[in-house]
Each structure stands twice: as structure tokens, then as C-alpha cells.
C-alpha positions as CSV (number, residue, x, y, z in Angstrom):
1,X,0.0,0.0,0.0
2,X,1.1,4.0,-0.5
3,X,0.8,6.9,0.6
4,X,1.8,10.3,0.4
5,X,1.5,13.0,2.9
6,X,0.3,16.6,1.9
7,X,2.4,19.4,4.1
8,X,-0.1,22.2,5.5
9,X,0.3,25.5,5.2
10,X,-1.9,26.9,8.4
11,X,-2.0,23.0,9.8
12,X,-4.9,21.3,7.7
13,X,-3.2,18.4,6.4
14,X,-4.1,15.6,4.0
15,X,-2.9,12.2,3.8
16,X,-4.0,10.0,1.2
17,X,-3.1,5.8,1.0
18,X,-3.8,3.7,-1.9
19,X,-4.3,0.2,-3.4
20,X,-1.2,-0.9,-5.2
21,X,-1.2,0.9,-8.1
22,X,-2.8,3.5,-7.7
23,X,-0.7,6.1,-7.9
24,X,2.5,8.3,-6.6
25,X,2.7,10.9,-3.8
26,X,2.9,14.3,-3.7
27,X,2.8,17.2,-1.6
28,X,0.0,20.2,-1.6
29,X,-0.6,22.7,0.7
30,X,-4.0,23.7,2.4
31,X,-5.4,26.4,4.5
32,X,-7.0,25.8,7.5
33,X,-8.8,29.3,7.8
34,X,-10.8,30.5,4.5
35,X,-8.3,30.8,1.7
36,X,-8.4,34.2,-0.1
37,X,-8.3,31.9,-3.4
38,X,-11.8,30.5,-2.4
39,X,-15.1,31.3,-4.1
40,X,-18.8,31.7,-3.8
41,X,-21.6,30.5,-5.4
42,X,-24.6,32.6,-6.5
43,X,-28.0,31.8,-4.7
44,X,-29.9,29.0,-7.1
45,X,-26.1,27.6,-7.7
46,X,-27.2,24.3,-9.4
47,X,-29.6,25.3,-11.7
48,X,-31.5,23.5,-14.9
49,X,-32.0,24.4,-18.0
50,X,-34.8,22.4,-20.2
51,X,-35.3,21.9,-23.4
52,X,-38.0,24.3,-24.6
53,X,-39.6,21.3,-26.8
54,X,-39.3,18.8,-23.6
55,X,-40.7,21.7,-20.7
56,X,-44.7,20.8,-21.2
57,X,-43.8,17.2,-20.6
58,X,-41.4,18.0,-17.3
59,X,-43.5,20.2,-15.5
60,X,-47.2,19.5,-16.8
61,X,-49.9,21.6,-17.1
62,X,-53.0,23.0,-14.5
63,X,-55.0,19.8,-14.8
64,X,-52.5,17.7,-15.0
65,X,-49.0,18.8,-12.7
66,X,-45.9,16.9,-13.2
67,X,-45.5,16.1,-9.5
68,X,-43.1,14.0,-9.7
69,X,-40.6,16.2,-11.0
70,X,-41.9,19.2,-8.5
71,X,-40.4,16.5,-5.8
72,X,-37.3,16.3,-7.3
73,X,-36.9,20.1,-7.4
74,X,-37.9,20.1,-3.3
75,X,-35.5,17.6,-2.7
76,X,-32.6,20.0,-4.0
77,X,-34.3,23.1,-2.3
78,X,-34.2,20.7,0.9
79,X,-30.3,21.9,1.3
80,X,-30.3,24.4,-1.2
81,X,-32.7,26.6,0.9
82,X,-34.5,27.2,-2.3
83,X,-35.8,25.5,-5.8
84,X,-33.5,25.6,-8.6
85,X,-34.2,28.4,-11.3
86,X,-35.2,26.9,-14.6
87,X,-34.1,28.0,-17.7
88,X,-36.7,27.1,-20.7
89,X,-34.6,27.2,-24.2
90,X,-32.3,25.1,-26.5
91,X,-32.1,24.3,-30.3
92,X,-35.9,24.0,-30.2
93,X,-36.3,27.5,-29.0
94,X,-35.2,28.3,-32.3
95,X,-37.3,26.1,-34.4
96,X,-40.5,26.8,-32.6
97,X,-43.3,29.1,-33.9
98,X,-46.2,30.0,-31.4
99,X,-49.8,29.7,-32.9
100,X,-52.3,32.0,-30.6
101,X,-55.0,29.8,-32.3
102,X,-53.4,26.6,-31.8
103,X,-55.9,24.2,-28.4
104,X,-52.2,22.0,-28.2
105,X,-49.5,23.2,-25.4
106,X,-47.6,22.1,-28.8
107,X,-47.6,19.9,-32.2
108,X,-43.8,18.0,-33.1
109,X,-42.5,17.0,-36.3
110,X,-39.8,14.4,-35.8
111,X,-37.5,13.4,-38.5
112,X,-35.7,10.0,-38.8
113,X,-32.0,11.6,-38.3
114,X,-32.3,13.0,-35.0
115,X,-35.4,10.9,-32.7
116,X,-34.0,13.1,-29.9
117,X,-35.7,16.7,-30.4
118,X,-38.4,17.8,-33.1
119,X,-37.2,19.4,-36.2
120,X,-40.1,21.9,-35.8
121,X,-42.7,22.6,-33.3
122,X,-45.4,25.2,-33.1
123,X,-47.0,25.8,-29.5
124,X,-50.1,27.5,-28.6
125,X,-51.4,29.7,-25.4
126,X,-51.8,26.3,-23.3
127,X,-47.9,25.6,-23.2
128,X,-47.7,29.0,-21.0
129,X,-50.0,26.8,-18.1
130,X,-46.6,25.1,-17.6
131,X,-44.7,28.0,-16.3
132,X,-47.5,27.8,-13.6
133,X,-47.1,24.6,-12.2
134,X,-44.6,24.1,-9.6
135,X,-44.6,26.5,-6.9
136,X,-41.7,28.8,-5.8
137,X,-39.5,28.3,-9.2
138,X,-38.6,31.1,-11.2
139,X,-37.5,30.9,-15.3
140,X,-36.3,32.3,-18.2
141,X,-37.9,32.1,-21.5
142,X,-36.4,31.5,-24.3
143,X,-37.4,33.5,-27.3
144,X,-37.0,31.9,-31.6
145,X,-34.4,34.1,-33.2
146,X,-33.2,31.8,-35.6
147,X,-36.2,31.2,-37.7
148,X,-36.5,34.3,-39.7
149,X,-39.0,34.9,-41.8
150,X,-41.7,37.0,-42.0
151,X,-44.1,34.6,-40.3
152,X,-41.9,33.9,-37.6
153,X,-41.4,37.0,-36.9
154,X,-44.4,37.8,-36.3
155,X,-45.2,34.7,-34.1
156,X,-42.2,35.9,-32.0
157,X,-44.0,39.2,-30.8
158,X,-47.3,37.6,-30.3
159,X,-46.2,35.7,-27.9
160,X,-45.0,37.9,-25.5
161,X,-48.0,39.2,-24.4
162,X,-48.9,35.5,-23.3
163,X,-44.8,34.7,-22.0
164,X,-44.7,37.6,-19.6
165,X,-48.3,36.9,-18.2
166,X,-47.3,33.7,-17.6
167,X,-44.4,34.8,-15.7
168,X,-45.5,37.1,-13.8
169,X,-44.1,36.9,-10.2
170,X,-41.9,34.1,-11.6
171,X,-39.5,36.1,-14.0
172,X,-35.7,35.4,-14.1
173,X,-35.0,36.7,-17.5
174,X,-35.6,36.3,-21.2
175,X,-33.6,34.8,-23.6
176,X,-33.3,35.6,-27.9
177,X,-31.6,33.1,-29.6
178,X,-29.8,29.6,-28.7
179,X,-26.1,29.4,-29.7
180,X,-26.1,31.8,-32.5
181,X,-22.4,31.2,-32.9
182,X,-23.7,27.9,-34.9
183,X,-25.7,29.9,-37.2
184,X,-23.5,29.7,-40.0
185,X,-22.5,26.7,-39.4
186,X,-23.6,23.3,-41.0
187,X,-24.0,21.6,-37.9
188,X,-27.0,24.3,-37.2
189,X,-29.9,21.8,-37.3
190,X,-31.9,24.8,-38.4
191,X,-31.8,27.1,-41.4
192,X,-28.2,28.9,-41.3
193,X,-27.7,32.7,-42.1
194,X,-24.7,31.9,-44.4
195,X,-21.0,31.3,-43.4
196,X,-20.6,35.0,-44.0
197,X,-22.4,35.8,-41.0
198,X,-21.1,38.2,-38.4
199,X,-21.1,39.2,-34.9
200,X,-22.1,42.8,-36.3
201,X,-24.9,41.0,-38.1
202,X,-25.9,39.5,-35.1
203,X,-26.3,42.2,-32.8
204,X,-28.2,44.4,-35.3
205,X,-30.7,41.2,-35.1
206,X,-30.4,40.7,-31.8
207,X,-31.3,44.9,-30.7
208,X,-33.9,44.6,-33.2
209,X,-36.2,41.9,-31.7
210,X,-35.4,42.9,-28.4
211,X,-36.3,46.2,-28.4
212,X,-39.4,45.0,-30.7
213,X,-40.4,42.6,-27.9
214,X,-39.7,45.5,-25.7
215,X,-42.7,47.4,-27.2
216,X,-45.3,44.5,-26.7
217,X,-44.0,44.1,-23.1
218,X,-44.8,47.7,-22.4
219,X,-48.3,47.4,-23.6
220,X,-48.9,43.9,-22.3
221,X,-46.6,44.0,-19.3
222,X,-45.8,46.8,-18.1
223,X,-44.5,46.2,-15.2
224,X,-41.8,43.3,-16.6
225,X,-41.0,46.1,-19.1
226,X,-39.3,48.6,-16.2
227,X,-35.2,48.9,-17.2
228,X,-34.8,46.3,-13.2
229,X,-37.2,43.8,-14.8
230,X,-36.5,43.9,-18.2
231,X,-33.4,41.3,-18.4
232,X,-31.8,38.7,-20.8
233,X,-29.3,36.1,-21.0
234,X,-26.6,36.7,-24.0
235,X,-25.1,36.0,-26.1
236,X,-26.1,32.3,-25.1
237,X,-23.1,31.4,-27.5
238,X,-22.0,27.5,-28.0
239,X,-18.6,28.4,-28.0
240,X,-17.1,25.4,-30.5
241,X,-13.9,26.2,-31.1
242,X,-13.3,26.1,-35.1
243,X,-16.9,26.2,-35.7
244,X,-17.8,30.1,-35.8
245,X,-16.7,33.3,-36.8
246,X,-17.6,35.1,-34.0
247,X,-16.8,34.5,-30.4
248,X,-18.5,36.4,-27.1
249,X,-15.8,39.3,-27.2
250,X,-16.2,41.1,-30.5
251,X,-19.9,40.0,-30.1
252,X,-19.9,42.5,-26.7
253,X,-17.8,45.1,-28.9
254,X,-20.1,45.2,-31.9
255,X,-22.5,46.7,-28.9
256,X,-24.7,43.4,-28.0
257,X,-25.2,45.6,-24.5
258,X,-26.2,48.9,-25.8
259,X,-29.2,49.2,-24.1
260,X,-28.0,48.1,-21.0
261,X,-30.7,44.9,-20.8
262,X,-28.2,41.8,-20.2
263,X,-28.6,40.3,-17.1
264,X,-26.5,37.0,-16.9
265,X,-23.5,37.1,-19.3
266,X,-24.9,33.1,-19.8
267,X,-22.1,30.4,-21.7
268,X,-22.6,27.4,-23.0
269,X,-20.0,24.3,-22.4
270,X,-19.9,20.5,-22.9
271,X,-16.9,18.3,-22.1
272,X,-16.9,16.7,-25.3
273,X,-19.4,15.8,-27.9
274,X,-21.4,12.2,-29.1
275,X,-19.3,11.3,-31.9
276,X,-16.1,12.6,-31.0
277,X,-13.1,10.0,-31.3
278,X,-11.7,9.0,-28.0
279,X,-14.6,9.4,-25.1
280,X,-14.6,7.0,-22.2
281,X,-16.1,7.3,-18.8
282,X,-12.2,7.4,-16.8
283,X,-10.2,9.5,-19.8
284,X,-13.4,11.8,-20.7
285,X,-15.7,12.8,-17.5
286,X,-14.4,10.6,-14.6
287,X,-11.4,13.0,-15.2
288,X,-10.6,16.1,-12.6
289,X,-8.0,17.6,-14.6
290,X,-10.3,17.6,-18.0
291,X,-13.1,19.6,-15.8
292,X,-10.2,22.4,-15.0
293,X,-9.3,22.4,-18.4
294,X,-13.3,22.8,-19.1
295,X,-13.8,25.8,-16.1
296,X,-10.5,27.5,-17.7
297,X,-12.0,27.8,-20.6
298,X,-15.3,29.6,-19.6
299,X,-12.8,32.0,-17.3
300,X,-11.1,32.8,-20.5
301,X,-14.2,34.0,-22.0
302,X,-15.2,35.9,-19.1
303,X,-11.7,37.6,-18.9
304,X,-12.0,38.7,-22.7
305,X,-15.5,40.2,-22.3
306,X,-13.9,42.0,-19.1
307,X,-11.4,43.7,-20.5
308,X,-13.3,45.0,-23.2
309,X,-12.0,48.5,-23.3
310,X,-15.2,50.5,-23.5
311,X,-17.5,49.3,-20.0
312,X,-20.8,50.3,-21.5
313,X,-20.8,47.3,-23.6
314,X,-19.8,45.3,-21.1
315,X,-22.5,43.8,-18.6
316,X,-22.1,44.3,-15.1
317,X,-23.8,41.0,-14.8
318,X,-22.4,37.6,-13.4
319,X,-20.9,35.1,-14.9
320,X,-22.7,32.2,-15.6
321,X,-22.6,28.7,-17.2
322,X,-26.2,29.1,-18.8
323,X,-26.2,25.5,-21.0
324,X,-24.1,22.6,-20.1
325,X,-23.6,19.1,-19.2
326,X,-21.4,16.1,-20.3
327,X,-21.5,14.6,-23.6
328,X,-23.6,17.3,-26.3
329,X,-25.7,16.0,-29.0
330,X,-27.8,14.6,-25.6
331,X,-25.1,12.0,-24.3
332,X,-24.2,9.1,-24.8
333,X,-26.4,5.7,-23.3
334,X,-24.0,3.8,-20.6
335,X,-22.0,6.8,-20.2
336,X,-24.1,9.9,-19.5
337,X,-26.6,8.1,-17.3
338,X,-24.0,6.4,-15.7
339,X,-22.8,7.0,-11.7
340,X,-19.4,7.8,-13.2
341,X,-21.7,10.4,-14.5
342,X,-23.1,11.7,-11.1
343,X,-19.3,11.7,-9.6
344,X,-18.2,13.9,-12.7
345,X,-21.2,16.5,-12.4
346,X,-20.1,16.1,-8.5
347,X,-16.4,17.3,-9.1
348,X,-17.4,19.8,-12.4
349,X,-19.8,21.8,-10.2
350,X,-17.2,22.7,-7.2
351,X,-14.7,22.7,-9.5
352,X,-16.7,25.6,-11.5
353,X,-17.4,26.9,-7.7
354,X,-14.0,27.2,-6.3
355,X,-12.6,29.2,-10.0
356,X,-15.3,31.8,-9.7
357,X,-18.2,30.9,-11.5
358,X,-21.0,31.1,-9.2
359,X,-23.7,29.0,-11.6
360,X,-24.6,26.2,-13.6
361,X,-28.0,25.6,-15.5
362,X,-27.6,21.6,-16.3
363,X,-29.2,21.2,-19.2
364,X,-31.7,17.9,-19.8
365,X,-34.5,17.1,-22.4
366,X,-36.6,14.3,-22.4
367,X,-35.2,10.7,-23.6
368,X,-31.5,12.7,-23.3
369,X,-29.5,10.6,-22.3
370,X,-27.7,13.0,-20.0
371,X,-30.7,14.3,-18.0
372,X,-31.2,14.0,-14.3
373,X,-34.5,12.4,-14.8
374,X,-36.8,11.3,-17.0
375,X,-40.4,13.1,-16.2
376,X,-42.7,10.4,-18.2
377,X,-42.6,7.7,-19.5
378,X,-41.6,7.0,-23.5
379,X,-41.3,4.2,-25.8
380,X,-37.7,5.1,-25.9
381,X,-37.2,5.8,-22.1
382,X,-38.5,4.7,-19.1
383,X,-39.9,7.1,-16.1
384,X,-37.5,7.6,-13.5
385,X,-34.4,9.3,-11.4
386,X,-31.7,9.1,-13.0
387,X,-28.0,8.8,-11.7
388,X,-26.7,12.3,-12.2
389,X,-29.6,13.5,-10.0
390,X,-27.9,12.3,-7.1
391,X,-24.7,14.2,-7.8
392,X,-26.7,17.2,-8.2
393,X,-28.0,16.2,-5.0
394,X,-24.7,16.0,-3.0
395,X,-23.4,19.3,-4.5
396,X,-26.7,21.0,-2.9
397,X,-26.0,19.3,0.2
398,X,-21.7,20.1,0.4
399,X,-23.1,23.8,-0.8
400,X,-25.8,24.0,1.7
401,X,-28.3,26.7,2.3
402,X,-27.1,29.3,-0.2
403,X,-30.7,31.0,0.3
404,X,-29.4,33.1,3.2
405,X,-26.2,35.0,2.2
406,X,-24.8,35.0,5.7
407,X,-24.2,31.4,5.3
408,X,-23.1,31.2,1.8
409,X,-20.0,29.0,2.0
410,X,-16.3,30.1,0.4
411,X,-15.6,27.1,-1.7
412,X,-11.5,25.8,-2.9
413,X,-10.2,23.2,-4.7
414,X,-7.6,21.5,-2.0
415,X,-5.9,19.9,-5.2
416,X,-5.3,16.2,-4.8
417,X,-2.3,14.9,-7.1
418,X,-4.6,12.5,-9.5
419,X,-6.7,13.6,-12.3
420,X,-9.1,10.7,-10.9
421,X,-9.4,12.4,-7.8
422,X,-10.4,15.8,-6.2
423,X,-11.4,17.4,-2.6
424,X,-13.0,20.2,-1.8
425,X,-13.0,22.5,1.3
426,X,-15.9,24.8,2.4
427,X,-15.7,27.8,4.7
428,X,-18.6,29.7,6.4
429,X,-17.5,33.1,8.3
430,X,-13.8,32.0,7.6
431,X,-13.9,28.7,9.4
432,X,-14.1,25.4,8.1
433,X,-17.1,23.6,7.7
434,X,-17.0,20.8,5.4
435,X,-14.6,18.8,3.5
436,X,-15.5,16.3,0.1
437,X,-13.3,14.0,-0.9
438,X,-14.2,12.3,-4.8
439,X,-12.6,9.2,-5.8
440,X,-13.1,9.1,-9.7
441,X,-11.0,5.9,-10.3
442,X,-12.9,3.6,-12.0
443,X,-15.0,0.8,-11.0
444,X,-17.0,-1.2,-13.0
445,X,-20.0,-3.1,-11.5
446,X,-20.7,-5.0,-14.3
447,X,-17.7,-5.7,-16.6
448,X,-14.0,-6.8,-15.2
449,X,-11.7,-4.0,-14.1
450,X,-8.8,-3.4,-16.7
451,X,-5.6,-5.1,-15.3
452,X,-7.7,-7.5,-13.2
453,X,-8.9,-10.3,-12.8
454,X,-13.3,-11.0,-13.0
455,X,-15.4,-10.0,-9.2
456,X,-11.7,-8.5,-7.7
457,X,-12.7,-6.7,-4.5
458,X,-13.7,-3.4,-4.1
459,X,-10.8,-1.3,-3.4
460,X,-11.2,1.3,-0.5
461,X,-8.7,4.1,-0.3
462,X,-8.1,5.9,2.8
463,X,-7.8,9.6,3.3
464,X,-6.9,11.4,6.5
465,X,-7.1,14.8,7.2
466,X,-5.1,16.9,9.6
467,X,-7.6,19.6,10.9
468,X,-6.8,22.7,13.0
469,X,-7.3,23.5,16.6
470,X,-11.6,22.6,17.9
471,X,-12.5,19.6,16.0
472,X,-13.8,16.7,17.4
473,X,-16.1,15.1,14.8
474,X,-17.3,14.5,11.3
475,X,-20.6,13.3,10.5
476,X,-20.5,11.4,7.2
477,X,-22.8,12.0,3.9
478,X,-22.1,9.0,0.9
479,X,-22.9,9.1,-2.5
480,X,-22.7,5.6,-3.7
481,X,-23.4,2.5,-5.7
482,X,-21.9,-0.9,-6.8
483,X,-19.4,0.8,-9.6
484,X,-18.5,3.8,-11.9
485,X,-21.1,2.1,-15.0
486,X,-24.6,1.6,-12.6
487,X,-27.2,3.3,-14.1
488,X,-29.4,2.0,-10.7
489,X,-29.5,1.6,-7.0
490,X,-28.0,5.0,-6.4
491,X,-28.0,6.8,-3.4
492,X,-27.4,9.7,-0.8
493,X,-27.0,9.7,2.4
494,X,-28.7,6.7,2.5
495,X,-31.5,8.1,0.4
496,X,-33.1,7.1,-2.6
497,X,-35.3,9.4,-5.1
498,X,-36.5,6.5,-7.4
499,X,-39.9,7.1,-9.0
500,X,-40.9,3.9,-8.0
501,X,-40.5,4.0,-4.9
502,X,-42.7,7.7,-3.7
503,X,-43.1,9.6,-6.9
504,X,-38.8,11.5,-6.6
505,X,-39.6,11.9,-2.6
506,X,-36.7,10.8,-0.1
507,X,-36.5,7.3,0.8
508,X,-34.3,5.4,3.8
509,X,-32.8,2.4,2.2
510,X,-32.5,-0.3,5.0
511,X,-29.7,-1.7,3.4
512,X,-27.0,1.2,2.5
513,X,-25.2,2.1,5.9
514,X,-26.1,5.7,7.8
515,X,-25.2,7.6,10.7
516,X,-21.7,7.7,10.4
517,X,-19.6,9.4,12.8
518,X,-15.5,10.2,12.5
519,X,-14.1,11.0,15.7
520,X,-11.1,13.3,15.4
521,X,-8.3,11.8,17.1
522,X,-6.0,14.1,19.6
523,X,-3.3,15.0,16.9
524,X,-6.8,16.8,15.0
525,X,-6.5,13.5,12.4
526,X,-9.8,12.8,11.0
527,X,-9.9,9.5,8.7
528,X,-12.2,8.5,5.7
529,X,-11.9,5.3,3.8
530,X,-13.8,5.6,0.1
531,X,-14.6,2.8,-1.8
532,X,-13.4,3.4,-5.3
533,X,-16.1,5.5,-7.6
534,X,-17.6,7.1,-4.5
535,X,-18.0,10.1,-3.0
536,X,-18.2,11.7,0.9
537,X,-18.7,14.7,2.8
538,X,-17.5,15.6,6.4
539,X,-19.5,17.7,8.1
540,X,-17.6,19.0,11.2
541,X,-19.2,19.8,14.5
């Protein structure tokens, strides 16, 4: 067995030993008292964002709520100390026309390329009932851009007299447009402008419509219409490198902010793509270092936008990751769904925390094979919880209740050696709080381990922590299952959210171990042992 011994700097220290194998030791150094590196999250920190085809079928309508997923979003508000904000857009914003006449919340024409999303959709006044259906959740609406002729133009701004009635008293913002960095593009699944097409072109659209939907807000609206209500989320940009001929920064100097109206300066980011060459669950997600490299890119952007010389075209707005999850072009089945999944949304959202960006709209659809859960059933996809839910679940819980700002945590990265591994400190009022410790190494449930032999035993690795000065216990909070590829028998805590078992609603497991306590030892050593493709949190009393 190893182990290496990480040196404090202000006496937290870290000791890590492994399985043979698993690895070489190095040293890193940790504060004990909140690190002026560390970050915040906004309020509403883990966040979704839903497909705008897929929304009537997530949260219902009047007669008929979608309960089930209304649970799921209590279950997060349970330690967020609110419900997540929902984001309503996508491709199929932009390749959906509203009908006023139309009795259908909407009509979808699939083709045979792409079963995953319609490949047009018109929806009528009854979609708007499902802005109404779970309490105490606030959205954004996602307004067609894209399609641009003279009919959709006009189904555009007769909508917005029934979007900002609907969300009245449950307004977060408006979007216009879904990645219009693809527009050009032949990968657009939607009529392109033309590979000529500019960021100047695109903010002469973009003030257009917006100051048009402007108008019919003041006559329908207006109090959403007022310069503090009146809010969007731009440029909403994809991002793909080599793809586009305009990125966010000389979109922002071509004057995408003129009128002052951007609210969330909202990115869009994927790890990697169905189809690229290369993807596994250990080299592509399961993977600390490639989530960095993912959260460096995004402070990149928001560094260029920055330092845009002239500051009226640049938003005062934060920072946010307004579309992403693991695998675009909806996942990947085996993968996306998997628990190796749930650890890597785990270690992507503190490791977008702890760099400075403060939140993360997870993006899901129905039948995606990424999505936290599935809100009906399909012929392609079963009702149910999915595993990534219960990572989102464990980053509420590590974040806590980020509704009251006097105990918003200071989040940083405590920078284990391995890119299959990762812990995480929080700090409330300058002291710490709570530690996580990921083990991304994988294990397979289901399929022999590489470089072993069929049904080897679980490894366990042990991790000790050298705390400062007052400590004297830890209670423990798991996220397990049998191995890195489950797609089932997840949990929390102890917890389940299955469908099956009370409609998304907690449920004690008799059979998954609870109530465990660490007992700092005199020296201020506090010990964890992780089974490999697991998760814990210490919360210190």
C-alpha cells in the first residue's frame, strides 16, 4: 500500500493511502482558515436548464401537474434553501413558432435523423399553463431568433404578451436566440444565415427583436417592461472552437449591450461531444484535470468580455454557465446516465465553484441521455431518477443553504495529485465547515476491471485529514453504488429518489449504511476510507 502525505500551510493536512497501483505521492498545501483563493456561489447555484420542446412534458400543465418532477426540485431546495431556477430554451427554441390559435400546449414533427428533439414545433397559449405549475420556481424564457421569416417573426412578438403573463411573479429573465455562434454553421440543425455571418450582423438582429419585444411588453406588461425587470441572457453562444466566426468578445464590442438589458452574461459548455473519437467514462468525464481544463475555458471568456475597453458594452452581470452538461448531441447511453456520471457532475460543479463561476444551469431534455431524470414515460425511455440527479443532490447538500447569504459557503479546490481524484473544502465566516473528498478511479459493477482479474474486491482508499485546533467530529454523507457504470441503486445519504419508490420523494434504504460518525483523534487527524467510484462529505461539528 502507499501513501503520500500533503504538508499544511496553516495546519490542515491531507494524507492519502492507496491500493497498489494507484498512484505516486505528492505534496499540496491547504489552509485551514478560509483561503483568499476561495469562491462563492450565487443563490440557485445548481440550476437547470430544459429543453424548450421537452418543458410541457417535465412540468405539466393545471390539470395535470408533473408532481413527480416538482419533488425532485424540493429535494434540491431541501439543502439548497431554495428551488432551482429553470431556464426554458435550447435548439428547439429556435425552431419553434407560437400559434395564438393553436388548443395543443404544442404539435412536433420528428424526422428519422435526430429521434431526440423535433425538427419543428409550433406551440399554442396552453404551453404557457406550464410556467404555472410548480410553486416557488422562477425561469427564463427562451425567445425563436433563428427562424427568420416573415411569419416567424411575427409569431415571435405575439407571444410575448402571453410569456410575460405567464411569468409574472416568476421572472428570471428572457432569452433571444440559442447558440447563435452555430448559425453559419452546418451543424445548425436549423436554417443557417450563411458562413458569412457576423457578430455585427448578429447584434443588429439581436437589438432589433429585443427592443421589438420591448414594445409588446410595455403594452402587455408593463411592469416586466421597467429597465430592473426587463433582463436577458446573452449572447447564449456555444462556443465550439473552429466552428464560428464570431466568439462572445467582439460580439460585446459590436454593442450586443447597448441598451444596457443583459442580465446574466450566460455560456454554453460540454466536455466533449457524441461522436467525438476517443470518449470513455475514466479518460473523458471521470477525469478532474479535464473539468479544470473545461472551467479554464469559460474563465477565459469571461476575462476577454472584461477587459473590453469601452464598460458600456460590457454587462455588469455575473458570470454564468447558462447550458451545459457532459456529452452534447444529448449523451451518450452507458455513459451519461451512468454513476461515473453523477461523480463527474459532482467534481465539475465545485470545480466551477472554487474558479469563480457562481452558476450552472444543467441542461436535460426528455429521452437525453444526460438528464437528471426522465419526467414520463416513452417508448424510448422509461420514467424515472436518473444517476446524475444524485450528484446534483450532493453538491446541494456540500453547498448548503445558499438562500441566506450570511451562510453562503467560500468554496476551494484542495488539489489532490490524481486527475481521478479531487477534494473540496468549504468555509462559512472564515472557518471550516466541510470537507468532500471524490474518488473518480474507475470501478465497473458489471464488466471486469482493466488489469484484473473478474469480481476482484472493491478497493477502498483511505484519506486522512489533519484539521486545525476545535474539531472533534465529522458526520459522514455518501454518494454511492456498486461501480462507476450503474445506471441504478444510487443513493445519498442513505436516500433514494426512485420514482418507484414515492413519486422522486426521499426514501431510507435499510440496506445502504447511515449515521456515520468520524471521531477526530487528539493530533486533529480525522480518517475517511472511500470505496473506489464514491463520494463523501465531512460535516464537522
Amino acid at each position: 500500500m502507499r501513501s503520500w502525505s500533503f504538508v499544511a500551510a496553516c495546519g490542515l493536512v491531507a494524507n492519502v493511502s492507496a491500493a497498489p497501483g494507484y498512484g505516486s505521492g505528492r505534496a499540496v498545501a491547504v489552509s485551514a482558515t478560509q483561503p483568499s483563493t476561495a469562491k462563492q456561489p450565487l443563490e440557485h447555484f445548481l440550476s437547470y436548464s430544459i429543453e424548450f420542446s421537452s418543458f410541457a412534458q417535465f412540468a405539466g400543465n393545471l390539470s395535470a401537474p408533473n408532481t413527480y418532477s416538482d419533488n425532485l426540485l424540493n429535494n434540491i431546495a431541501h439543502y439548497a434553501g431554495s428551488k432551482p431556477l429553470i431556464r426554458v430554451g435550447g435548439n428547439t427554441q429556435d425552431l419553434s413558432l407560437f400559434n395564438a390559435s393553436q388548443q395543443q400546449a404544442t404539435i412536433q414533427y420528428f424526422s428519422a435523423a435526430n429521434p431526440d428533439y423535433p425538427a419543428n414545433q409550433t406551440f399554442g397559449p396552453a404551453f404557457f399553463e406550464s410556467y404555472q405549475t410548480w410553486p416557488g420556481v422562477r425561469f427564463s424564457h427562451g425567445f425563436n431568433l433563428a427562424e427568420n421569416s416573415t411569419e416567424a417573426r411575427a409569431a415571435l412578438l405575439d407571444s410575448v404578451p402571453y410569456a410575460c403573463e405567464a411569468l409574472r411573479g416568476k421572472l428570471n429573465g428572457w432569452e433571444l436566440g440559442n447558440e447563435p455562434d452555430l448559425y453559419p454553421t452546418v451543424v445548425n440543425p436549423i436554417p443557417p444565415r450563411g458562413p458569412d455571418y457576423s457578430p455585427a450582423e448578429y447584434v443588429a438582429e439581436w437589438l432589433n427583436w429585443t427592443r421589438a419585444i420591448h414594445i409588446q411588453m410595455q403594452q402587455a406588461c408593463p411592469d416586466l417592461a421597467t429597465n430592473a425587470s426587463f433582463k436577458f441572457f446573452a449572447p447564449s453562444l456555444a462556443g465550439a472552437a473552429g466552428l464560428s466566426a464570431f466568439t462572445a468578445e467582439p460580439v460585446f464590442e459590436a454593442g450586443l449591450n447597448t441598451d444596457h438589458d443583459i442580465g446574466f452574461i450566460s455560456a454554453h459548455k460540454y466536455i466533449a461531444a457524441r461522436g467525438d473519437l476517443g470518449l470513455t467514462l475514466q479518460g473523458t468525464l471521470m477525469n478532474h484535470t479535464n473539468n479544470l481544463r473545461a472551467v479554464n475555458d469559460l474563465l477565459n471568456i469571461s476575462a476577454l468580455i472584461q477587459a473590453i475597453p469601452d464598460k458600456n458594452l460590457v454587462p455588469t452581470a455575473p458570470f454564468i454557465l447558462g447550458e451545459g452538461n457532459s456529452l452534447a448531441r444529448q449523451g451518450i447511453g452507458g455513459v451519461s446516465n451512468s454513476f461515473g456520471a453523477a461523480l463527474w457532475g459532482l467534481d465539475y460543479a465545485l470545480s466551477l465553484v472554487s474558479h469563480g463561476i457562481g452558476r450552472w444551469h444543467m441542461h436535460q431534455g426528455v429521452n437525453y441521455r444526460y438528464q437528471a431524470w426522465q419526467p414520463v414515460e416513452t417508448r424510448n425511455t422509461t420514467k424515472g431518477t436518473k444517476a446524475p440527479f444524485y450528484g446534483n443532490i450532493a453538491v446541494s447538500a456540500f453547498l448548503g443553504d445558499l438562500a441566506n447569504a450570511e451562510s453562503r459557503p467560500f468554496v476551494v479546490d484542495l488539489g489532490l495529485p490524481n486527475f481521478d481524484e479531487s477534494a473540496f473544502a468549504s468555509y462559512v465566516n472564515g472557518k471550516l465547515k466541510k470537507l468532500i473528498v471524490i474518488n473518480m478511479d474507475e470501478y465497473n459493477a458489471t464488466t471486469s476491471n482493466v488489469g484484473y482479474v473478474d469480481d476482484y474486491p472493491r478497493p477502498v482508499e483511505t484519506y486522512s485529514f489533519q484539521l486545525p485546533r476545535g474539531y472533534k467530529s465529522a458526520q459522514l454523507q455518501r454518494l454511492m453504488a456498486n461501480g462507476s457504470d450503474a445506471i441504478a441503486g444510487v443513493t445519498f445519504d442513505g436516500y433514494s429518489y426512485a420514482s418507484e419508490l414515492d413519486n422522486g420523494k426521499p426514501v431510507r434504504l435499510s440496506n445502504v449504511t447511515i449515521g456515520e460518525r468520524l471521531r477526530v483523534g487528539r493530533n486533529g487527524k480525522v480518517v475517511v476510507k472511500l470505496p473506489r467510484s464514491s463520494a463523501a462529505i465531512l460535516n464537522f461539528e
